[in-house]
N, CA, C and O of each residue as an XYZ file, in Angstrom:
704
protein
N     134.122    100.404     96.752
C     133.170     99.488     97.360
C     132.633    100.111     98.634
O     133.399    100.570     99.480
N     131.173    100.128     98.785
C     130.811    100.680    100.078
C     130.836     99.326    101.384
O     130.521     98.137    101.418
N     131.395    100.323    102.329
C     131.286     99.814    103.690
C     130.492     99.647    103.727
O     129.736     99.750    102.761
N     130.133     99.254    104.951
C     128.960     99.366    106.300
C     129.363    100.531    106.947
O     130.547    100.721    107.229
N     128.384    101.411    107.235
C     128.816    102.605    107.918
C     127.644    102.840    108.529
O     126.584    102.907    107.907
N     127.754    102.991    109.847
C     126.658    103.495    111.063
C     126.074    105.085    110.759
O     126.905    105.992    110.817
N     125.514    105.218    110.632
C     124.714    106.657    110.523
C     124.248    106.799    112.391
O     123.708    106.015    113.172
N     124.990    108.734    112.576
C     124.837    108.231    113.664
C     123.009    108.841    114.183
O     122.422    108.387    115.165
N     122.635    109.529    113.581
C     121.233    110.173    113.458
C     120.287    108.924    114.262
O     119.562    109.148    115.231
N     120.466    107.694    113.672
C     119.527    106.587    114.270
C     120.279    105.721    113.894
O     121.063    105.863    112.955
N     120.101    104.313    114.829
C     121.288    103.298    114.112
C     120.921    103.035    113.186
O     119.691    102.989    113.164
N     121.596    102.714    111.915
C     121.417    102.651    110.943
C     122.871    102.038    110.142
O     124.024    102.440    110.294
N     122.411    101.029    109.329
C     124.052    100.516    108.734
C     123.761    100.551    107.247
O     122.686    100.037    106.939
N     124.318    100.930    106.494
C     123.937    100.928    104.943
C     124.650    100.119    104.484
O     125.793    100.125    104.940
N     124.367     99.224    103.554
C     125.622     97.923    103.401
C     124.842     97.365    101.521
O     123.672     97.294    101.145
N     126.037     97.108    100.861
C     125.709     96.265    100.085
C     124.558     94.967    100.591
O     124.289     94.488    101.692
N     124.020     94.673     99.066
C     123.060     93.290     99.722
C     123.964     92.143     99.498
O     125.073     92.322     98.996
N     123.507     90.877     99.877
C     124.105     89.825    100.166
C     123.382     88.911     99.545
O     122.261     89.373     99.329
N     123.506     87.749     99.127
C     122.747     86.818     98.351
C     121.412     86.189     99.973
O     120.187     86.068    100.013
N     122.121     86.041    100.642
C     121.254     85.676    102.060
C     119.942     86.760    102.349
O     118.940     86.480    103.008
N     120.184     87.867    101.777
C     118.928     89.488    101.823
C     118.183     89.176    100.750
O     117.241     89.961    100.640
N     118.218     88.291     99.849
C     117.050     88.513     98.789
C     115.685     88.495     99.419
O     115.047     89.544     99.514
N     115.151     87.210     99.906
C     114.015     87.154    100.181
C     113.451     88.127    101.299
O     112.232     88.176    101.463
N     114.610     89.184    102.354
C     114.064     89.942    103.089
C     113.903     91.138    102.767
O     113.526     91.993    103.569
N     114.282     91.459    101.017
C     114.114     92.751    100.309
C     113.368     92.688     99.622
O     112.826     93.761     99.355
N     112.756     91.190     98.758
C     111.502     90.806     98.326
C     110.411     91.328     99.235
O     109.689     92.269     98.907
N     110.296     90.562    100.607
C     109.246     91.314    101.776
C     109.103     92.534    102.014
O     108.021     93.039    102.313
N     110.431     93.295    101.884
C     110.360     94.562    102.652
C     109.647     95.106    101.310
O     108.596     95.695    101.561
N     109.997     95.037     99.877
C     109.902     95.913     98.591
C     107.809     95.544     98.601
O     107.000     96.344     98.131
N     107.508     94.487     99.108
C     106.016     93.863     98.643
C     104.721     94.937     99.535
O     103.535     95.207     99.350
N     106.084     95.402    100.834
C     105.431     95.659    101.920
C     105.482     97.034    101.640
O     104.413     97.639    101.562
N     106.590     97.660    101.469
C     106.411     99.463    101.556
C     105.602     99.857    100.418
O     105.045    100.954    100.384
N     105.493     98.752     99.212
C     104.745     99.547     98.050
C     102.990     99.138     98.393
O     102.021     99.600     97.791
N     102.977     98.329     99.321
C     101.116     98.235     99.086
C     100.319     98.998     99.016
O      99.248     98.802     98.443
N     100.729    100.315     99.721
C      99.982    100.908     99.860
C      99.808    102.358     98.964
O      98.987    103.238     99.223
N     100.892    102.374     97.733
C     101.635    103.219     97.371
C     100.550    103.985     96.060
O      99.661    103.424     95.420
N     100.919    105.135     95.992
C      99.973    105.668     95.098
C      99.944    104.901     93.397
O      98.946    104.634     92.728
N     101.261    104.709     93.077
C     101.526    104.902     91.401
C     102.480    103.298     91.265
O     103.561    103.154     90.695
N     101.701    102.286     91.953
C     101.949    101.035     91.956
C     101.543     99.593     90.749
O     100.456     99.738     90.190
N     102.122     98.651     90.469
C     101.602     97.603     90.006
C     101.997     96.095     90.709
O     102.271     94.950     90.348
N     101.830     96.920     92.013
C     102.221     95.830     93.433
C     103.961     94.491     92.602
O     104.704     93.653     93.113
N     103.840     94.919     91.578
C     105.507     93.878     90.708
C     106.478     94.663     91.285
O     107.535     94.488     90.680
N     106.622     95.687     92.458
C     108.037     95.734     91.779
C     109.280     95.220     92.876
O     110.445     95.574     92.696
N     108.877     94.350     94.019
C     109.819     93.277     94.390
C     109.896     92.344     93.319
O     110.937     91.687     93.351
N     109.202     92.102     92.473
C     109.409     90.893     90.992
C     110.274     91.673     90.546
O     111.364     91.127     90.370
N     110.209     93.062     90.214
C     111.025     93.650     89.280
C     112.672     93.622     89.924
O     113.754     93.775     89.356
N     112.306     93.345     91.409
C     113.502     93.269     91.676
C     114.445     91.932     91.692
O     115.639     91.656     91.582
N     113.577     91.471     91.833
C     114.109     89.809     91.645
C     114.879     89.441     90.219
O     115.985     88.958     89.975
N     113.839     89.868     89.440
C     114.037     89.839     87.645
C     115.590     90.532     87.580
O     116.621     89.930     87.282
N     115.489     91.691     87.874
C     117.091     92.583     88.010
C     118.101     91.758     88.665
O     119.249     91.867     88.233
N     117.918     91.086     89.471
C     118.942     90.625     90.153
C     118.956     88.565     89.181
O     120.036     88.010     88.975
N     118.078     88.125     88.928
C     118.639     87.299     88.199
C     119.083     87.789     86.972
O     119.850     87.035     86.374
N     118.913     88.446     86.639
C     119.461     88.926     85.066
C     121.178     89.640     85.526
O     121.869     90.275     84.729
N     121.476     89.406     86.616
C     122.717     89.906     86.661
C     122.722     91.837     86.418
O     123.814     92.402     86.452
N     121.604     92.558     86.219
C     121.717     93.454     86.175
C     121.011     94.310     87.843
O     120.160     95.195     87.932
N     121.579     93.785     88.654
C     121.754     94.576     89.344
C     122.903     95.541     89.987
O     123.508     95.259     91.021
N     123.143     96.924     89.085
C     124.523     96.889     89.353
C     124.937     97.593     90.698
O     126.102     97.537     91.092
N     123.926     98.274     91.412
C     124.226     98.356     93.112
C     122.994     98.222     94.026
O     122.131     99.094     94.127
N     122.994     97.383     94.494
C     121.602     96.899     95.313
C     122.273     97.135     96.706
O     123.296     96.496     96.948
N     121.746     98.061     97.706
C     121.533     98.807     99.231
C     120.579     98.495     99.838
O     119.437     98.581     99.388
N     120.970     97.940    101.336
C     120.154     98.049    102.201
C     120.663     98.681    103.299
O     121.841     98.839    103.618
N     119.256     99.167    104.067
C     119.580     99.575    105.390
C     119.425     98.480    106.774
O     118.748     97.617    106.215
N     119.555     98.123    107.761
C     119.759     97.724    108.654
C     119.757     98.386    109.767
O     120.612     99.051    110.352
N     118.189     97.989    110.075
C     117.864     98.831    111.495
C     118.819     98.085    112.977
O     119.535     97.087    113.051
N     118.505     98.866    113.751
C     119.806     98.855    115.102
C     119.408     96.818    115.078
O     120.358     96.087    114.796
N     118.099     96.199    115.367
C     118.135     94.779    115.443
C     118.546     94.208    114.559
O     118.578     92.991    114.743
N     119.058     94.703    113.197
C     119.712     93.588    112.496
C     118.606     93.555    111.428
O     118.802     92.737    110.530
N     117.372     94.358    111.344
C     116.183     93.713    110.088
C     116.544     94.841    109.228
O     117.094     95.858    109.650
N     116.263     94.659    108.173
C     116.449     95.387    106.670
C     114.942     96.148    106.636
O     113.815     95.667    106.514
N     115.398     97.537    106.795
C     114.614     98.753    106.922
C     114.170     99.270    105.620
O     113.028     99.660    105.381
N     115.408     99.237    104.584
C     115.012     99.645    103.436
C     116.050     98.860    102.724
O     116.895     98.087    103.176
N     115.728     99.328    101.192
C     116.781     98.864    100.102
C     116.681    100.148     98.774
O     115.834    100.980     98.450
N     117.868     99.804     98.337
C     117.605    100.497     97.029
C     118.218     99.793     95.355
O     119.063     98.898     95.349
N     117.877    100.128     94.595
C     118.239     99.226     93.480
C     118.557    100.105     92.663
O     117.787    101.035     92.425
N     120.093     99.954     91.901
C     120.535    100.644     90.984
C     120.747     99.665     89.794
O     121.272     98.574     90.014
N     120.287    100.083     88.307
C     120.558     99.194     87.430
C     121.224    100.097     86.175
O     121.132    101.325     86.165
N     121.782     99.474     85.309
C     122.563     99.844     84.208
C     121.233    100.554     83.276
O     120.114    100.050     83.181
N     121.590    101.579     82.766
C     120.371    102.518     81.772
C     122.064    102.874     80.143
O     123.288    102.938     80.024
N     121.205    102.939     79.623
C     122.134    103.158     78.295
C     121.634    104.846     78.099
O     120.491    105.304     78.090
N     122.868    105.502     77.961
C     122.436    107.292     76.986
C     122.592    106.858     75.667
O     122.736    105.761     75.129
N     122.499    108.436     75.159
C     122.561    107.776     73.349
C     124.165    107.790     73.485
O     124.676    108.112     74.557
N     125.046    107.386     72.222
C     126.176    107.197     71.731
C     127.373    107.918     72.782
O     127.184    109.134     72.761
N     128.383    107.608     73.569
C     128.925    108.453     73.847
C     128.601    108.991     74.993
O     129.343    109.919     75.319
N     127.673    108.714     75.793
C     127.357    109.121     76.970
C     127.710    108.857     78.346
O     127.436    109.543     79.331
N     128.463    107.589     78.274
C     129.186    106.625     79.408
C     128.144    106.340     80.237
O     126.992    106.734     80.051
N     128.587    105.536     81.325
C     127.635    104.720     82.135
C     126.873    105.296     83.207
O     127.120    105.839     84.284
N     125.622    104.914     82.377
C     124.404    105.846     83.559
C     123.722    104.193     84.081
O     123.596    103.060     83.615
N     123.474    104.804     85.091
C     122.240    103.799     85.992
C     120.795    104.645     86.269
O     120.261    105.738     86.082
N     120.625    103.623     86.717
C     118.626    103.760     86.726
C     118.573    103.772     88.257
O     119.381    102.902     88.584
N     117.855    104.493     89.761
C     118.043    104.431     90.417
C     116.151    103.810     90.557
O     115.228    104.382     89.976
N     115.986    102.619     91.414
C     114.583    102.266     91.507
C     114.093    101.147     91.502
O     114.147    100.871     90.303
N     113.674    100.347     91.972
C     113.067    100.740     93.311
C     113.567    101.269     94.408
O     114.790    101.156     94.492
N     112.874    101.977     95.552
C     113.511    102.025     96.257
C     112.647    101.904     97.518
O     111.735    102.728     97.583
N     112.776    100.898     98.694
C     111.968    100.783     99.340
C     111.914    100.936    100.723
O     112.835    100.308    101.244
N     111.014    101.675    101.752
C     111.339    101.542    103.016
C     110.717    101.236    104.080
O     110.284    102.163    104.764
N     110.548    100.134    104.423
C     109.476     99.571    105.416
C     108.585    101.171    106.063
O     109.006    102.265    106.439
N     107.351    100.626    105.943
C     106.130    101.459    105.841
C     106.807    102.290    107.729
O     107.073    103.472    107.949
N     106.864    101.350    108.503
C     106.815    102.034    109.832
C     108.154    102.878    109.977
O     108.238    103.585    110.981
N     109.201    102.873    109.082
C     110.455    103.274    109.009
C     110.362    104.396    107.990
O     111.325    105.157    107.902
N     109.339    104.571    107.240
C     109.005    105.672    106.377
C     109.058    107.350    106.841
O     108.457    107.678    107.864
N     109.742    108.295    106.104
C     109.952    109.709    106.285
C     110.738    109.560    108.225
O     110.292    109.895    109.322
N     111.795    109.022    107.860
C     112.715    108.799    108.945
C     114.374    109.575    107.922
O     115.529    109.667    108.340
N     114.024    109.829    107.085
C     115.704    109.215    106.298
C     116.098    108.147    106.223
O     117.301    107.991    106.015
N     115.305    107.110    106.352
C     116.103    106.099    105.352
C     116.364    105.833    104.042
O     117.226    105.069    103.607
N     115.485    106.580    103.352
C     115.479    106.346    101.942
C     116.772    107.175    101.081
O     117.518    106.793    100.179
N     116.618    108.770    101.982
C     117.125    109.576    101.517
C     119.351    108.824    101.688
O     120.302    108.886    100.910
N     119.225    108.410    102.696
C     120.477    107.917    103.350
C     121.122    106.813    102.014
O     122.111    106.795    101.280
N     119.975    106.022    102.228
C     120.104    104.812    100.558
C     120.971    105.015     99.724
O     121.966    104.396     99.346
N     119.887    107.148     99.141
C     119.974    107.289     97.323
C     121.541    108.009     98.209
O     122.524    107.673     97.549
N     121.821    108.587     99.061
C     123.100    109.516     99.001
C     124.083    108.055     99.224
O     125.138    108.086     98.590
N     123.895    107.098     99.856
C     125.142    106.322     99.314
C     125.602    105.685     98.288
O     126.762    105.519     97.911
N     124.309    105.235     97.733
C     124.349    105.207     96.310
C     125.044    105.701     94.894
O     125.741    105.109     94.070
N     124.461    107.267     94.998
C     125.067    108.096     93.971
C     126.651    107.881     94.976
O     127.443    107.261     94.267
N     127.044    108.089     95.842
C     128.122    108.473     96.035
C     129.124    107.102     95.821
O     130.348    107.235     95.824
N     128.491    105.814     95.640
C     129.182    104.717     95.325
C     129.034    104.564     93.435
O     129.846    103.861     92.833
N     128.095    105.191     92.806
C     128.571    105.319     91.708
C     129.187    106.823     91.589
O     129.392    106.985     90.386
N     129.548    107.918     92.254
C     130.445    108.966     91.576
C     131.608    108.033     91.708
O     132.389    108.065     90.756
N     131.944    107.052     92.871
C     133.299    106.391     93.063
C     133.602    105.788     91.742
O     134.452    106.245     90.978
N     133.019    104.954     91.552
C     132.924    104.136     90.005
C     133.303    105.030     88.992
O     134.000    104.588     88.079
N     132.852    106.612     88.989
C     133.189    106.946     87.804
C     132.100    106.777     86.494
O     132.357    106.592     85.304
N     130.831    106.911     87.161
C     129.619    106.472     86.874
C     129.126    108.176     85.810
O     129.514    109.234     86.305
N     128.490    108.228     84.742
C     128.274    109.238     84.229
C     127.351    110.258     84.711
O     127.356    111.481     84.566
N     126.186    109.098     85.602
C     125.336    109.731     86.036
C     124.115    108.984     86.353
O     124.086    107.891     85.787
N     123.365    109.176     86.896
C     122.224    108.570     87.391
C     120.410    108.965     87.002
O     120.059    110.056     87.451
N     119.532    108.325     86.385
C     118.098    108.799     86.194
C     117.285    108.100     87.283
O     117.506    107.000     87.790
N     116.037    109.192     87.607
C     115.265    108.172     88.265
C     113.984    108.799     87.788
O     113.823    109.926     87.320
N     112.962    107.688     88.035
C     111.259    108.123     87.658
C     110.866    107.902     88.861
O     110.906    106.986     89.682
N     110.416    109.118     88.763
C     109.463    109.537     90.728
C     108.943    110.941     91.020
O     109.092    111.856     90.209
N     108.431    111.069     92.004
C     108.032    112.682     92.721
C     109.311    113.086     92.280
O     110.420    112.570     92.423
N     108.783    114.510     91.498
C     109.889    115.351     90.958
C     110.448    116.037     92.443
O     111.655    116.262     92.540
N     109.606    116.334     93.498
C     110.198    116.984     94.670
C     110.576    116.524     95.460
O     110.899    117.174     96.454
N     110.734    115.004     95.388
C     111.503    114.320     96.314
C     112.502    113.986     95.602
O     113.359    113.919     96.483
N     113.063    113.706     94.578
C     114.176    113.222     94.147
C     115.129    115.062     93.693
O     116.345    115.151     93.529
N     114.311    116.041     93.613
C     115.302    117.331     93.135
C     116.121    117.215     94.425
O     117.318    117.392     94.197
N     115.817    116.957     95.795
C     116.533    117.786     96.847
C     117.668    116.352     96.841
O     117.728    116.120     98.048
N     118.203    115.728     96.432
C     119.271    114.739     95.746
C     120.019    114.910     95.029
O     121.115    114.365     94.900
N     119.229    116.210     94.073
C     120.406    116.699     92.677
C     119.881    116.349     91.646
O     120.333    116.697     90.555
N     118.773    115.556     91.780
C     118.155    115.284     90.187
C     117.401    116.511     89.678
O     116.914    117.335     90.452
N     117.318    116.606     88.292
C     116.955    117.506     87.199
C     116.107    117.594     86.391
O     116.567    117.425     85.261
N     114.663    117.852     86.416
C     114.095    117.509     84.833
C     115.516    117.277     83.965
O     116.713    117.548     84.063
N     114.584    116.588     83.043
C     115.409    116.362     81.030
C     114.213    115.838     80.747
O     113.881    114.785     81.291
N     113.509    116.382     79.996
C     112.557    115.949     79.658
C     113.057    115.132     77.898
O     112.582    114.133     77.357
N     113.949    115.889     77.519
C     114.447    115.077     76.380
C     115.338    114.141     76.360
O     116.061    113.690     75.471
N     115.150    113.841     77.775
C     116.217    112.181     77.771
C     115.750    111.158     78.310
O     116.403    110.150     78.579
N     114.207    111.382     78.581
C     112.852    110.903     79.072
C     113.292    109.823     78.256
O     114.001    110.147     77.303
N     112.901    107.964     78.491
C     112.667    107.132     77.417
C     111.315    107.671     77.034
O     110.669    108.429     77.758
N     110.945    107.261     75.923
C     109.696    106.594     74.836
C     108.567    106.501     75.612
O     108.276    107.222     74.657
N     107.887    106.405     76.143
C     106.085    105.633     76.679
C     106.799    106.039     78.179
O     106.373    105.273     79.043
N     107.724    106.992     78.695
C     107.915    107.252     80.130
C     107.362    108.919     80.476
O     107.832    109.769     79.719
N     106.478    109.373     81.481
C     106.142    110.708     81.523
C     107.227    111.381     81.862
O     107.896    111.162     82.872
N     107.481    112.379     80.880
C     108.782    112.945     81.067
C     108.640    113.886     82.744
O     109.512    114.030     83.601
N     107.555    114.268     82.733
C     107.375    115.066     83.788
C     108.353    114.528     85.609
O     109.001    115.109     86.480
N     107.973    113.413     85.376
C     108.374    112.671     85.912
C     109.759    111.877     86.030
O     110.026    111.137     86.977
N     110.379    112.061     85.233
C     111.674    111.523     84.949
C     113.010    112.592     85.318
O     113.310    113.590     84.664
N     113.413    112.298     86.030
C     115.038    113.283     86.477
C     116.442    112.434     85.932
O     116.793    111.286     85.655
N     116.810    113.387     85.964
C     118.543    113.008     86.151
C     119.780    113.141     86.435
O     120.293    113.955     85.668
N     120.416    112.772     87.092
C     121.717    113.563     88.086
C     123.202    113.257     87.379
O     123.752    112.202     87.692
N     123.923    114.238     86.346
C     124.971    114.007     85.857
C     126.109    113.910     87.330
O     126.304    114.503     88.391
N     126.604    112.838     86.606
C     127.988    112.604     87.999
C     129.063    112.975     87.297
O     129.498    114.091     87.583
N     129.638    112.360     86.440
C     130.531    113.001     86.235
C     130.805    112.771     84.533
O     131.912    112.454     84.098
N     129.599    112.989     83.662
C     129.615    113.829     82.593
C     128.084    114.739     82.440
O     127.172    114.773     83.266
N     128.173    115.589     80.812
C     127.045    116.067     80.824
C     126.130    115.499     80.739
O     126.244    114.273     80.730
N     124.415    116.263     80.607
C     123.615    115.427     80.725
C     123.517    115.009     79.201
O     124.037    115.705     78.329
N     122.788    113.774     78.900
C     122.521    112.679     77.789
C     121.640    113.942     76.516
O     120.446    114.242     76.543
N     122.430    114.331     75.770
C     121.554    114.524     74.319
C     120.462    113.689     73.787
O     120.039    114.318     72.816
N     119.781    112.596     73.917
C     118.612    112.063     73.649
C     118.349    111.136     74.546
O     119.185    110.880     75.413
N     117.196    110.511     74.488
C     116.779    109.590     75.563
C     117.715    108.565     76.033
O     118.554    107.823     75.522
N     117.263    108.803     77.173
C     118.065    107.428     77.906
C     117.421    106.345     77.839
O     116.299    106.740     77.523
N     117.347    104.710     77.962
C     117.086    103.326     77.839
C     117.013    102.921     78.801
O     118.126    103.170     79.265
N     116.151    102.128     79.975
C     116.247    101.699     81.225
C     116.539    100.083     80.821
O     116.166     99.610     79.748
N     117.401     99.168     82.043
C     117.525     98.199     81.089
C     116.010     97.622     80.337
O     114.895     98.047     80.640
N     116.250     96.736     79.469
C     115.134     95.747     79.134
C     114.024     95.301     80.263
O     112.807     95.466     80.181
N     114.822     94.643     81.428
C     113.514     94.222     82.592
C     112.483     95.132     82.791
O     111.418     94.749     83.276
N     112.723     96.624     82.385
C     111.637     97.551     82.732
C     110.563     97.478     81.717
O     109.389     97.459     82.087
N     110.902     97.433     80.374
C     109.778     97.071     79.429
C     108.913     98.361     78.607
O     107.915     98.417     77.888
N     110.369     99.789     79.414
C     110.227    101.051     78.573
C     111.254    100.993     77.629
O     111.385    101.896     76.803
């Protein structure tokens, strides 16, 4: 289970979310994507949807030095083919526009993966800038790309098995 742990770079607390953070990760997720290149302004819905469906299986925020939620990140359950053990989907991930290219985001995905290597997690995919998510550890696979997803675009970070022999499945809420 992750702490709260101060980053000492800038204050900064990374903490599980809390049922009391929904509606200030709804705001923050509505707010960092407005302006965003490769948007469909949904994906605080998408986050909402994840979290009533019980599939949110690690939702992060940050917590700037006053106490407001700087960023968040959302990890959800993804299926490999047969035999692949438990991968997650890393995404959205959001960071208040004025708090942007600070490290907060980057701070997020490293506690993240490192709260699913704890788990024992197989591994992690995400769809995004291939050059912002490689310096994390993610990988092209273009053959574990889902269906109607640009593979170009799609990475994945084995934790602790190999990577997935055929496509991976994001849950259902995604609608790939």
């Amino acid at each position: 289970m992750i702490e709260p742990a101060v980053v000492t770079a800038e204050p900064l607390v990374i903490r599980p979310e809390t049922a009391a953070d929904a509606p200030a990760i709804a705001a923050l997720t509505r707010t960092a994507f407005a302006t965003a290149p490769h948007t469909d302004g949904n994906e605080h819905r998408l986050v909402g949807r994840l979290r009533d469906a019980g599939a949110l299986a690690l939702s992060l925020v940050a917590e700037g030095e006053d106490g407001e939620l700087v960023g968040h990140a959302a990890f959800s359950p993804a299926t490999a083919p047969a035999g692949g053990g438990d991968w997650y989907a890393l995404g959205p991930i959001s960071v208040r526009p004025d708090r942007q290219r600070q490290g907060v985001g980057g701070r997020l995905i490293r506690a993240g993966l490192e709260e699913l290597t704890a788990r024992g997690a197989a591994g992690c995919t995400v769809l995004g800038d291939p050059s912002y998510y490689e310096r994390f550890g993610f990988e092209p696979a273009p053959a574990a790309a889902p269906p109607g997803v640009p593979a170009e675009y799609f990475r994945i970070k084995p934790l602790t098995a190999a990577a997935p022999a055929g496509p991976v499945r994001f849950h259902p809420i995604f609608g790939v």
